[in-house]
C-alpha positions in Angstrom: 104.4 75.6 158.8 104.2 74.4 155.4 100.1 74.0 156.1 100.0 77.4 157.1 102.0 79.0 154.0 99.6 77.1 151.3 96.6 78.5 153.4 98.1 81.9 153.2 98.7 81.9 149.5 95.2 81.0 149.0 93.6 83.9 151.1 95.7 86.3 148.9 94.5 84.8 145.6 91.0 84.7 146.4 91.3 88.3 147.9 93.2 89.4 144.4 90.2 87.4 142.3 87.7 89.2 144.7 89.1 92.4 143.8 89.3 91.8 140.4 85.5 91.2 140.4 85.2 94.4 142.3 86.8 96.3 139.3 84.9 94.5 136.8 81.5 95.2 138.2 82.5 99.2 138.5 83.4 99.3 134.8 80.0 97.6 133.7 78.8 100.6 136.0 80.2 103.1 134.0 79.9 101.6 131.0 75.8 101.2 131.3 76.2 105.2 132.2 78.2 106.4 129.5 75.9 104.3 126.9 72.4 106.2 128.9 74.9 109.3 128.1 75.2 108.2 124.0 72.2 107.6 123.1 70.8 111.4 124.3 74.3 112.8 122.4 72.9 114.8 120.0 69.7 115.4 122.2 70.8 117.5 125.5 67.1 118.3 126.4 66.6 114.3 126.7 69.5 114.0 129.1 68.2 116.5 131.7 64.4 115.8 131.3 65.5 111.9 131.5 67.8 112.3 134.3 66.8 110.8 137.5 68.2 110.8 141.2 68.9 107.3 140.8 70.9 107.6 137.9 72.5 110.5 140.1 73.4 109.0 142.7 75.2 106.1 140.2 76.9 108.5 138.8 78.5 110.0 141.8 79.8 106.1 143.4 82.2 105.8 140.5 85.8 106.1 141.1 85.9 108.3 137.5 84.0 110.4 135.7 83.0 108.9 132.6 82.5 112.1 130.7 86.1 112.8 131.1 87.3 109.6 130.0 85.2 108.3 127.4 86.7 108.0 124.1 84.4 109.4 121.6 84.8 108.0 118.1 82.7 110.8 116.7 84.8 114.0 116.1 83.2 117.0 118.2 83.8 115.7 121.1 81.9 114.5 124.8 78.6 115.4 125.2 78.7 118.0 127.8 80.9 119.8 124.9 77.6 118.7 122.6 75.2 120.0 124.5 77.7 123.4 125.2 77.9 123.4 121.6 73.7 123.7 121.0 73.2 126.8 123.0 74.3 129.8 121.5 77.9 131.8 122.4 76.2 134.4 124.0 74.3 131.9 126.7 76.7 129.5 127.5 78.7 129.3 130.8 82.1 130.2 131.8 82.3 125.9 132.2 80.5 125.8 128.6 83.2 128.2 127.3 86.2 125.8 128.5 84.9 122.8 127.5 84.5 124.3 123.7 88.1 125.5 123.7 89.4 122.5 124.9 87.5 120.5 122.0 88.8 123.5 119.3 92.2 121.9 120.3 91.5 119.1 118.8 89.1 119.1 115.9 90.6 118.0 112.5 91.4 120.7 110.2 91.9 123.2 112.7 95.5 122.0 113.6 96.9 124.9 111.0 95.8 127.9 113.5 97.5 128.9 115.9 96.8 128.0 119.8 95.4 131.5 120.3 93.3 131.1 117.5 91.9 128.2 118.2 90.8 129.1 121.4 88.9 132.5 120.2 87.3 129.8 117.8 86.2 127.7 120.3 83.9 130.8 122.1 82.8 131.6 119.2 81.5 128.5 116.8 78.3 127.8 116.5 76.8 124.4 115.7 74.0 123.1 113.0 72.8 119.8 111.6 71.4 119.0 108.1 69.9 115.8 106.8 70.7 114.4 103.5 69.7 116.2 100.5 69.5 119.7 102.4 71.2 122.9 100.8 73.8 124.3 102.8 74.5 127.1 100.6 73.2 128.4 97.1 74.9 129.6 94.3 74.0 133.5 94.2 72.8 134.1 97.7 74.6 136.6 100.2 77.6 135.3 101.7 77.2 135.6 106.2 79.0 132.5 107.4 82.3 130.5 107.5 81.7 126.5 107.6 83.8 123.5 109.1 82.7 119.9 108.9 82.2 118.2 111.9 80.8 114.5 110.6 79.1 113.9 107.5 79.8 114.3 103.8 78.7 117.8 101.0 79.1 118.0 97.3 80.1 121.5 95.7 77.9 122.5 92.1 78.6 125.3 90.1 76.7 126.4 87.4 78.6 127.5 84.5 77.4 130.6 82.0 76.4 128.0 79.5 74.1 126.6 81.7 75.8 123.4 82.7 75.9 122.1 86.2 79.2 121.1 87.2 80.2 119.0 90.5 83.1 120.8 91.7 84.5 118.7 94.7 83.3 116.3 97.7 83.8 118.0 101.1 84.5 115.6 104.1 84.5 115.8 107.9 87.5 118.3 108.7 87.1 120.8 105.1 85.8 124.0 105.3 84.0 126.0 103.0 82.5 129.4 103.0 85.2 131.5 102.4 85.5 133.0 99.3 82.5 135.4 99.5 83.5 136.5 102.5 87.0 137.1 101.7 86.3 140.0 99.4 83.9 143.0 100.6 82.8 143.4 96.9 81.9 140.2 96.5 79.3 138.9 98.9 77.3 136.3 96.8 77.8 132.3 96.8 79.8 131.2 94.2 79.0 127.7 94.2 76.1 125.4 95.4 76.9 123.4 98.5 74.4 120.2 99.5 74.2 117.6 101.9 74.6 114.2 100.6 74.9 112.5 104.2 73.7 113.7 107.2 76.3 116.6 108.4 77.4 118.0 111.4 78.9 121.5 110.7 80.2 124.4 112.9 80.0 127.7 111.5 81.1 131.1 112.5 79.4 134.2 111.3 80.7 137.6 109.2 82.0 139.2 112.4 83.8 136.5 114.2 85.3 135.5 110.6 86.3 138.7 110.0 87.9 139.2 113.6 90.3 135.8 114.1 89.8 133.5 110.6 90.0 136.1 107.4 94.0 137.0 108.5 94.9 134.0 108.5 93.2 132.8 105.4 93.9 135.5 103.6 98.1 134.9 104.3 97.3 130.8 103.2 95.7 132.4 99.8 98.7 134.5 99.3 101.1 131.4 99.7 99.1 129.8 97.2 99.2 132.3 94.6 103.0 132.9 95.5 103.7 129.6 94.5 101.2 129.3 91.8 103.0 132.4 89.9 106.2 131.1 90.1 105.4 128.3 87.9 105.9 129.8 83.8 102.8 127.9 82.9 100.3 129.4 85.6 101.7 132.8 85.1 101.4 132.9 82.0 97.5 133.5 82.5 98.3 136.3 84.2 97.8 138.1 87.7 93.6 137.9 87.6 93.3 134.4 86.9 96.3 133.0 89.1 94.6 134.7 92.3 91.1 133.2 91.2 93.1 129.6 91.0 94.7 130.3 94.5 91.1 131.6 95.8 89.5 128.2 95.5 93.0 126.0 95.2 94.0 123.7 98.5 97.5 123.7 101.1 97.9 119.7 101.7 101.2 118.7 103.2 101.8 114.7 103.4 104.2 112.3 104.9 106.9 110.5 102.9 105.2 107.2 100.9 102.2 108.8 100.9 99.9 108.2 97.7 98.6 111.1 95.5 97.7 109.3 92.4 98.0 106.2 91.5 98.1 104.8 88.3 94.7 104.4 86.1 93.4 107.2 89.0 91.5 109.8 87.0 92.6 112.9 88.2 90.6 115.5 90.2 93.0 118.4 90.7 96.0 120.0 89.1 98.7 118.8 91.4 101.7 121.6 91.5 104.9 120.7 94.1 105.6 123.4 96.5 108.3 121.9 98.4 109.2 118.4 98.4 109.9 115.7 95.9 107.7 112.6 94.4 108.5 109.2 93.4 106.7 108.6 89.5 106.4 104.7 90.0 104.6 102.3 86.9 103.5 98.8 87.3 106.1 97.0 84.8 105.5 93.1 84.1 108.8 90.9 83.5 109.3 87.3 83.2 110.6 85.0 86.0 113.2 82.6 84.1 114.9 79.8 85.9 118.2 79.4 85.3 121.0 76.6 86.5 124.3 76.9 87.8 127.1 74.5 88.9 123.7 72.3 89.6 121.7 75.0 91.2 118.6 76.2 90.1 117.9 79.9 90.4 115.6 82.9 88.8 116.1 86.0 87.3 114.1 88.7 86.2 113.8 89.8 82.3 111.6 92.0 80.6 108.1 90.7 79.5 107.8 89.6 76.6 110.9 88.1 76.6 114.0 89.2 73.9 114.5 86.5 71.6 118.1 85.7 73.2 116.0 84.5 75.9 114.5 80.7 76.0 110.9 80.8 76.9 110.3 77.2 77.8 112.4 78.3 81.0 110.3 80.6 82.0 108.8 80.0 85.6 106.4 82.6 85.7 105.2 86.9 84.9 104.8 88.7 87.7 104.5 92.7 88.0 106.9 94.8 89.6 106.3 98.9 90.8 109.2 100.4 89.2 110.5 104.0 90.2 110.7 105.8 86.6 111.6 109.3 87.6 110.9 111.8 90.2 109.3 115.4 90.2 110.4 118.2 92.2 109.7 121.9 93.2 107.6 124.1 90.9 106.5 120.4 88.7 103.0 120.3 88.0 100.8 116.9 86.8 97.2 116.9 85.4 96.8 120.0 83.1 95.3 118.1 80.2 93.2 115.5 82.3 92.1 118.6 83.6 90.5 120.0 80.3 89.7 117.1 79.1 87.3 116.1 82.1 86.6 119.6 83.2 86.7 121.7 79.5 84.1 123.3 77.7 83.2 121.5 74.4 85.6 123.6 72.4 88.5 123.0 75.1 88.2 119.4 74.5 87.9 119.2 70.9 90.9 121.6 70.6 93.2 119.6 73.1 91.8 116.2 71.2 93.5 117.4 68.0 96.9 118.0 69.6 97.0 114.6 72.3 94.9 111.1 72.3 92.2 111.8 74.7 90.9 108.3 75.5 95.1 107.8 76.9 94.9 110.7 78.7 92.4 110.9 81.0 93.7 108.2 83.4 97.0 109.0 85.1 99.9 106.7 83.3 101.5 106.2 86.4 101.5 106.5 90.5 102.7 109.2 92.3 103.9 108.7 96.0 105.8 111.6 98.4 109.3 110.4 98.9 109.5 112.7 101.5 107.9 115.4 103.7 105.5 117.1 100.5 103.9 120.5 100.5 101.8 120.7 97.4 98.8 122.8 95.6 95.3 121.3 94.6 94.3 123.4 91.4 90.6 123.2 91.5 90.8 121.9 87.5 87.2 123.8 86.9 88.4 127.0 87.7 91.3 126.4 86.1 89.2 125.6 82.9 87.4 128.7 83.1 90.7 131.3 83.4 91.9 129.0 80.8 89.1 129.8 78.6 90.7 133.5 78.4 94.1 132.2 77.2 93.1 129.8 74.0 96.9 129.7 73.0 97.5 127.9 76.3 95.9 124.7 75.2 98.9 124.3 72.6 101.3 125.0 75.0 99.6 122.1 77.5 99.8 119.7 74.6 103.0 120.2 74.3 103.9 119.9 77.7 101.9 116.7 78.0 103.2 115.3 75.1 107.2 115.9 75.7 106.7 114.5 79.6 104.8 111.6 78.2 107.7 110.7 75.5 109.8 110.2 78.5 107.6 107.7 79.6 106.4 105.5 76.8 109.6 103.4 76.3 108.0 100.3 78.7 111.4 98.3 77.2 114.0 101.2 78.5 112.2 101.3 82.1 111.9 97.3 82.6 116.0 97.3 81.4 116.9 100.3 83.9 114.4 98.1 86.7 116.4 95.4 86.2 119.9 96.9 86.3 119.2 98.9 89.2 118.2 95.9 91.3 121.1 94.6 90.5 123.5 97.2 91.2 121.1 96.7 94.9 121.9 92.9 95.1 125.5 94.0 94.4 126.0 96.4 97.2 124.4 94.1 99.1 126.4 91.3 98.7 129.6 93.7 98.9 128.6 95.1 102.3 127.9 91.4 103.8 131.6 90.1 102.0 132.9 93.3 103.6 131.4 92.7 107.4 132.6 88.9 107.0 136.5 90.1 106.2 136.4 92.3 109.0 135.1 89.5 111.8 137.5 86.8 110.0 140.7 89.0 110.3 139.2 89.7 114.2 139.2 86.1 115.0 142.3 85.7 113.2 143.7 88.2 115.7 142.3 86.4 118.6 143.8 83.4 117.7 147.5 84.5 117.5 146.8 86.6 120.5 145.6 83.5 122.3 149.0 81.2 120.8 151.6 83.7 121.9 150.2 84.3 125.1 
């Protein structure tokens, strides 16, 4: 009987090692077909002139259909949706049509429309590759489509009145762009140069279809923008005309809490203005790591670096650095105005702000800024903001100023390491309180056990 049992469990683990072969080989299947699918991905005529009976036949023994589970680690999608995606709107089939909505679903940057939205998008888009170097879209030409990245990497020029050519921005997979000549019906030329300096992928939707599901939408995103940007005394001081040109080519972003927006020695490429939210303003402080003994213990404990004279430096272990949290911004605070003219001025900008602040200290950010919570907040393109600001001259004095009284708060070093330092140990105390607290509470329990347990 015993014989027999062993004999048994041996059938069963060769049948379950059998099977497990079985499985194997059917994945190598459809993994050799979904790689003969990849390498035709961006080449749909390929796949049906290459396409054999054999391959056919393959393809219809697997348990799956690769095309609807293969993970794709290019944004766009499978490449049925690819090749739906190279035929144009009016050609493709009601299968075609689905497959387009369902990859609008998903696309990165398009999670701020609506479902509906999204969908009409999907029937609609139409798709385009550039190589490196080519010009998407001119400074001065007419304005006829509406852009989103798929892959790939474009750098926005502007050409200013004095002749200068300016990089504005670096658009990445997920921006858009296209937008603002199409927004107005008066003005239908290019405002900036757009080129490739990757090989990009881009959907684009034409005048009518823009018009027809994007512009409301867009239109209500530029009027939170200058909503917010006029509430703030500084912006609106530059009046009506130049806060809707800032909110024209400004950005939306909302972020998760500890999320990084500058950190410190960053140079700044925007105007940062908090819409709803709040920010931690943390600095890299050093202090010194001093031992010190007590009751035959040796311990360490932090002090500011370099040390106060009251303090013996021969006991000093070691300097380490520290990220303190210095203050915090909230609603309506903006950061980066005089970076901004200082990297993005005109000549006379620059030397006007460089009699009022120390340039060479203020172009890098003197500190990091992370969300401490849920953050909404505005990206003020800081070239357009140079050029409105260019209409206001008696601005600049006011930005000094504002620069200079918010950096006064931070230039003590020795008042921020001392308030470090006292606030880790207020930490450690509540810490320490907490713990005694929990251990009263279980002692006076088992206390009560224990005379429970005597008179019983």
């Amino acid at each position: 009987m015993h014989h027999f049992e062993e004999m048994e469990t041996k059938r069963r683990a060769i049948e379950r090692w059998k099977g497990a072969i079985t499985q194997v080989l059917r994945r190598l299947r459809a993994t050799r077909s979904i790689g003969y699918v990849n390498k035709h991905f961006f080449n749909p005529v390929a796949v049906h002139a290459s396409s054999s009976a054999t391959d056919t036949a393959t393809m219809r023994q697997l348990r799956f259909d690769p095309e609807m589970y293969r993970v794709v680690k290019k944004p766009g999608g499978s490449s049925l949706a690819m090749m739906a995606l190279y035929k144009s709107p009016e050609h493709r089939s009601t299968e075609d049509t689905n497959l387009l909505e369902i990859m609008a679903q998903s696309l990165p940057g398009f999670e701020k429309y609506s479902f509906v939205m999204r969908r009409a998008l999907g029937r609609v888009m139409n798709f385009s590759h550039f190589n490196n170097k080519s010009v998407i879209l001119k400074q001065g030409h007419p304005a006829q489509s509406f852009y989103h990245i798929l892959n790939g990497e474009l750098e926005v020029r502007i050409v200013r009145p004095d002749g200068a050519n300016i990089r504005v921005r670096v658009l990445r997979s997920g921006d858009s762009f296209g937008e603002i000549a199409l927004l107005d019906a008066k003005q239908t030329r290019r405002t900036a140069t757009v080129t490739a300096i990757t090989d990009v992928d881009l959907l684009w939707f034409d005048r009518d279809d823009y018009d027809q599901i994007l512009k409301g939408a867009i239109v209500k995103e530029m009027e939170e923008r200058e909503n917010y940007i006029s509430k703030t005394p500084f912006f609106a001081a530059m009046g009506p005309e130049a806060v809707k040109a800032l909110a024209s080519t400004a950005e939306m972003l909302e972020v998760q809490a500890d999320t990084t927006i500058f950190s410190e020695g960053d140079v700044s490429q925007f105007i940062m203005l908090i819409c709803e939210g709040e920010c931690k303003v943390l600095k890299l402080l050093d202090f010194a790591k001093v031992r010190v003994s007590h009751r035959g213990n040796t311990r360490f404990q932090l002090h500011p670096h370099p040390l106060p004279n009251t303090v013996d430096s021969s006991n000093v272990y070691a300097v380490v650095r520290k990220l303190a949290k210095i203050d915090k911004l909230e609603e309506q605070a903006h950061c980066g105005v005089t970076s901004a003219i200082i990297t993005a001025g005109s000549p006379s900008q620059i030397a006007t702000i460089g009699l009022l602040v120390n340039v060479r200290n203020t172009i890098w950010m003197p500190f990091s800024l992370v969300s401490a919570s849920r953050l909404k907040y505005i990206a003020i393109n800081r070239h357009t903001f140079c050029r409105e600001l260019a209409n206001f001259p008696e601005l600049l004095e006011r930005a000094a100023e504002e620069h200079l009284t918010f950096m006064e708060r931070y230039s003590n070093v020795r008042s921020m390491q001392i308030s470090f330092i006292e606030r880790r140990l207020w930490e450690m105390y509540k810490k320490e309180a907490v713990k005694s607290y929990i251990q009263d509470i279980r002692n006076k329990e088992l206390d009560r056990k224990i005379l429970h347990n005597v008179f019983q």
